[in-house]
N, C-alpha and C positions, 0 to 999 in steps of 0.2 A: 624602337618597337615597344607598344604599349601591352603588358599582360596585364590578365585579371586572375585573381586566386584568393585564396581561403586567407581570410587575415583573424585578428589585425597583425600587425609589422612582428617579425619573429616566429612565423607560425614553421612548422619542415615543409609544407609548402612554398610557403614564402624564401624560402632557404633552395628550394630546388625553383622554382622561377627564377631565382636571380642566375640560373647559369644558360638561362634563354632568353632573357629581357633585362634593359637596362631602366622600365620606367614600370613599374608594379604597383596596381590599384589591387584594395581589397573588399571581399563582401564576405558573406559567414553562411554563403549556400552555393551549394556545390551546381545546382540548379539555373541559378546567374550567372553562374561563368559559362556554362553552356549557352545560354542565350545571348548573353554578353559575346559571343563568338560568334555565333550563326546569325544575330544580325549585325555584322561587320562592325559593330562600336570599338572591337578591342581585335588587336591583331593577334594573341594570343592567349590562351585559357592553359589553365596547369590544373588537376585535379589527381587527388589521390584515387588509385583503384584497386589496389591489394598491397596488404600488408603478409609477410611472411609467418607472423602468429594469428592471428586473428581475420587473414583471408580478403574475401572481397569487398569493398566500400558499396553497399549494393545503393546508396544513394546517387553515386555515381556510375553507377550500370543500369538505375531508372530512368537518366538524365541522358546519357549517351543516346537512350531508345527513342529517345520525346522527339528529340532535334537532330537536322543533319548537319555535323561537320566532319572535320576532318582530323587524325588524328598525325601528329607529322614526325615526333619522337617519345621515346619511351626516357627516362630518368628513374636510376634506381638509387635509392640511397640509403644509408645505416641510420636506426634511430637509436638514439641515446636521452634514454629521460632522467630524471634529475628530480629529486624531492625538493622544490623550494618552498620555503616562508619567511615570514619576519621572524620566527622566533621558534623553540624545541615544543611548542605545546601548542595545538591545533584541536580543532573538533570537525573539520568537513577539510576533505582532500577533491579539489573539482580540475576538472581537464575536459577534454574531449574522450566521449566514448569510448574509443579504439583505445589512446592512450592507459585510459582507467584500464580496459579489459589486458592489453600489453604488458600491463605493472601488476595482476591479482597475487598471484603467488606474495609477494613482498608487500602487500596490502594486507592482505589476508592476517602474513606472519608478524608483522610488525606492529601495524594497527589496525587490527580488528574490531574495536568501536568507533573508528573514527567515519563517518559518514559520507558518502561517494556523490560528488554534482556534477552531472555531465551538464557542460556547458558548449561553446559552438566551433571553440579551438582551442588548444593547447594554448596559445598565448593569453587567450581568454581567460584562461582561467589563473594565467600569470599575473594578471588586473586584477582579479577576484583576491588573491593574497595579498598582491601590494596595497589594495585598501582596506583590507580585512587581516587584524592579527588571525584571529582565527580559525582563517583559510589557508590552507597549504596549497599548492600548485603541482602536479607533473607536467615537465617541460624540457626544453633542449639547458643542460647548465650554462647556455651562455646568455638565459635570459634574466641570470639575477643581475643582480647589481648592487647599490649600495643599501639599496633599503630591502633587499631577501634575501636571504643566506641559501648556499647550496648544503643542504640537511644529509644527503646521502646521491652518488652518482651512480651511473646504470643501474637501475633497476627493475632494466624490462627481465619479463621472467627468460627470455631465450638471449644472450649472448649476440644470437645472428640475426637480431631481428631491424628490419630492412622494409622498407615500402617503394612500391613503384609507383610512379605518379605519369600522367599521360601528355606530355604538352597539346592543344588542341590549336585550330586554326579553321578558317574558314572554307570552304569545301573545293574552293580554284587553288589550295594551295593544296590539295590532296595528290599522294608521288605512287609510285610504285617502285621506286626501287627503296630496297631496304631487304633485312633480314627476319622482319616478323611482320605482320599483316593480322588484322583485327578486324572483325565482324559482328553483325548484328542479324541474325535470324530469326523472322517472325513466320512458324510454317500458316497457322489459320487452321488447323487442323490437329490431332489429334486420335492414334491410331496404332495396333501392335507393329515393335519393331520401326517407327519411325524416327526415334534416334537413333539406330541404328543405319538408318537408310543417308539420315544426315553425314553420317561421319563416315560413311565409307568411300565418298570422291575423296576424303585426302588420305585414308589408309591406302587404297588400290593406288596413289601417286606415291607413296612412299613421303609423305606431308605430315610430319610428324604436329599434333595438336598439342599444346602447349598450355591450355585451358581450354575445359567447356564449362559454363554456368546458368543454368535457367534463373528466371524470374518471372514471376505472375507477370500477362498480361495487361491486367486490369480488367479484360474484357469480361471475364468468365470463371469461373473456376476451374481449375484442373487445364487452363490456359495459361501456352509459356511463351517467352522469345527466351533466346538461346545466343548467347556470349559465347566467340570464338575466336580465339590466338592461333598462330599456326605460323611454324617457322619458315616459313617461305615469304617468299616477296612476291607481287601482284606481274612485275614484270616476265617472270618465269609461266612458261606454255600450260607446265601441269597446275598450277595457281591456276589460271584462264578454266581449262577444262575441269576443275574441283568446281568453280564456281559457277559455270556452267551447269552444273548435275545440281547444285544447290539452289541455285534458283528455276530450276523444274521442278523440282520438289515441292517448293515455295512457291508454287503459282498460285496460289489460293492468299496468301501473306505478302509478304516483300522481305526481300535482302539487303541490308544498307551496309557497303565496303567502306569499311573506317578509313582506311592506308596501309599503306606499308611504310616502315619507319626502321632506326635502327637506335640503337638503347646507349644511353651514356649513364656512366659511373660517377656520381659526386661524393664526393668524403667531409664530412663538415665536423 
C-alpha cells in the first residue's frame, strides 16, 4: 500500500503512516496529500488535524472541504520534541509552526533572543541545523544523530501533548462501521440560532459531538462550513436520522460524510 504525507523522512507524520503503510512518499503540503488521494495516485493520505495544545491544523480542515474523500482511521499519538543542534550556541530555533507554538513556554524561558523559523516540517527544520551551526531544530530526539546533539528532551509546554492525524483514502473505500464519524457541513446560509438547529439531530439522538469547528468559506464573509466529529458510527439508525435533518437543513449548501473509522494508539 502506497501513502502520501508530510515529509521529508522523520516527520510524527511520517511516524504515524508507517503504522498504515509500508511504502511512504513525501510532500510538505497538506493540500497534496488530499489530492494525491482523491485522484487515486496514492492509496492512502495521513494528515495531521488536532493537536492537544494548540488545537486544530485548520490547513487541513481547508483541504478536507476542497476534495472528496474518505476518511478510514483516526491515529493518535504522543509528541515528544527535542532541542537539537550541532552545538550549545544558536541564533534561530526553526520547526514547524505547531511544533514552535507546542514548545513557547521553554522558548520563551530559555531562549528569549533567539529567533523563531517556521519552516514546512519538524524534520525540516532538522535539515535546517544539520547544515547550519546556527540553527537549532525542534524535533522527535530520534532525529539526531552524529552530527546534532540532543540539547534538552520534552520540551513541549504540556506533558500530554498528543496529535491526532487522519489516515485518508479514496471515497469507494469510505465504511460505516466504526466508533466516530466525521463531517463536513456547508449550510449556504446564515441566520439566528442556526447552529443551533445544526446540532440538535445528534443532541435529541443522544450523539454525543466530540468537535465542532467553523472555518471561512471563502465565499463571503461572515460565511462558514462547519467540521463535525460525533461518536457514533454511520451504521447506526440514529446516525442515518441525524443525518437526515442535517442535510434539510443544508439544502441550500451540501454535506460531505467523511466515514466512520475507529482510532488507534501509536507510541513512538
Amino acid at each position: 500500500m502506497k501513502a502520501l504525507t508530510l515529509g521529508p523522512e522523520g516527520t510524527y507524520s511520517h511516524r504515524a503512516t508507517r503504522a498504515v503503510a509500508d511504502e511512504v512518499e513525501f510532500t510538505e503540503s497538506v493540500a497534496a496529500i488530499v489530492d494525491g488521494v482523491a485522484s487515486g495516485e496514492y492509496d492512502r493520505g495521513v494528515v495531521p488535524i488536532e493537536n492537544s495544545i494548540e488545537g486544530s491544523v485548520t490547513e487541513s480542515l481547508d483541504a478536507l472541504a476542497s476534495r472528496d474523500v474518505a476518511v478510514v482511521k483516526e491515529i493518535v499519538t504522543p509528541i515528544r520534541h527535542a532541542l537539537l543542534a550541532q552545538g550549545g550556541t544558536f541564533e534561530t530555533v526553526a520547526s514547524h509552526a505547531q511544533a514552535l507554538a507546542q514548545c513557547r513556554d521553554y522558548l520563551d524561558a530559555e531562549f528569549p533572543n533567539a529567533t523563531l523559523e517556521a519552516v514546512a516540517s519538524t524534520a525540516r527544520g532538522v535539515e535546517r541545523a544539520r547544515e547550519d551551526s546556527s540553527v537549532a531544530a525542534i524535533g522527535h530526539p530520534d532525529n539526531a544523530g552524529d552530527d546534532l546533539r540532543v540539547l534538552a528532551e520534552d520540551i513541549q509546554d504540556r506533558t500530554s501533548n498528543a496529535t491526532r492525524f487522519l489516515v485518508l483514502a479514496p471515497t469507494e473505500a469510505r465504511g460505516e462501521a466504526g466508533g466516530k464519524t466525521s463531517l463536513v457541513v456547508y449550510p449556504n446560509q446564515n441566520y439566528p440560532g442556526l447552529l443551533l438547529e445544526l446540532l440538535e439531530p445528534f443532541a435529541d439522538r443522544d450523539i454525543n459531538l466530540s468537535r465542532v469547528e467553523s472555518r471561512p468559506s471563502g465565499e463571503r464573509l461572515g460565511d462558514y462550513v462547519f467540521h463535525v466529529d460525533i461518536d457514533a458510527g454511520l451504521y447506526e439508525d440514529r446516525t442515518q436520522e441525524a443525518l437526515d435533518d442535517i442535510e434539510a437543513l443544508a439544502e441550500k449548501g451540501w454535506v460531505r460524510v467523511l466515514g466512520s473509522y475507529d482510532t488507534t494508539h501509536v507510541l513512538y
